[in-house]
C-alpha positions as CSV (number, residue, x, y, z in Angstrom):
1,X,-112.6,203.3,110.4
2,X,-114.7,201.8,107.2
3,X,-111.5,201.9,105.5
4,X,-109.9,199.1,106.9
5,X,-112.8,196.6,105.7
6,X,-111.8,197.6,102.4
7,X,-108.1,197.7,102.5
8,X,-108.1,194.1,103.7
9,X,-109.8,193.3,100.2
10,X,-107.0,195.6,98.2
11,X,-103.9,193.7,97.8
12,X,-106.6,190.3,96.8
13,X,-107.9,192.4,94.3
14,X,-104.2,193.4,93.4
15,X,-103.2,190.3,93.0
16,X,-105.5,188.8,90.6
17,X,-105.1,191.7,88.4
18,X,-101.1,190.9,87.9
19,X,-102.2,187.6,87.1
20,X,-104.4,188.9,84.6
21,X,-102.0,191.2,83.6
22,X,-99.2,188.0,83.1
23,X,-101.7,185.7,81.3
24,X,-102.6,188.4,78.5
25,X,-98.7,189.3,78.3
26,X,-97.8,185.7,77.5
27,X,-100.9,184.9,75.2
28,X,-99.7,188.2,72.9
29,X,-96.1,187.4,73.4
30,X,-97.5,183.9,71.7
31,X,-99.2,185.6,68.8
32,X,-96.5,187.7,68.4
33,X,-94.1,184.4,67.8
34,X,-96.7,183.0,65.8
35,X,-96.7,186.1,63.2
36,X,-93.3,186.2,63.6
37,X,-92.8,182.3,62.3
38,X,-95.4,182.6,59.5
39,X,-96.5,179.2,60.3
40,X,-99.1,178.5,63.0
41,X,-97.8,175.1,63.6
42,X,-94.2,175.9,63.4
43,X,-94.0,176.8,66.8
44,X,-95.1,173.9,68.7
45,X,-93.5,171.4,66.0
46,X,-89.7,173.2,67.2
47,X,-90.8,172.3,70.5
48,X,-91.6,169.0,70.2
49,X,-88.3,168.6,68.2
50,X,-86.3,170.0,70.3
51,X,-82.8,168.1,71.2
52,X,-82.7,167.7,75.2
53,X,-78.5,167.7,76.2
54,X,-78.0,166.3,79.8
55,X,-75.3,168.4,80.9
56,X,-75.7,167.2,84.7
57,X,-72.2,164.9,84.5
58,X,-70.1,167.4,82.9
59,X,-68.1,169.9,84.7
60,X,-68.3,173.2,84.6
């Protein structure tokens, strides 16, 4: 019966580790593009320069 006081924690404990799990994934998936670009600034200067296109009005 003293399982059930634990298996309420489980899926809390679950949960935080996936998010965990996500933020490391995207901060080496980052360094990974960095070492990939050569240039530390490079990636955040081809995001700030990037052309927006409204496409909303055309059909399609």
């Amino acid at each position: 019966m003293g399982d059930k006081h634990y298996s309420s924690h489980f899926p809390i404990v679950v949960d935080l580790s996936v998010v965990a799990l996500v933020a490391v994934l995207a901060a080496m998936l980052y360094l990974f593009g960095i070492q990939l670009s050569g240039q530390p600034t490079s990636l955040t200067n081809s995001v700030r320069d990037a052309a927006i296109f409204d496409t909303r009005g055309t059909p399609g």
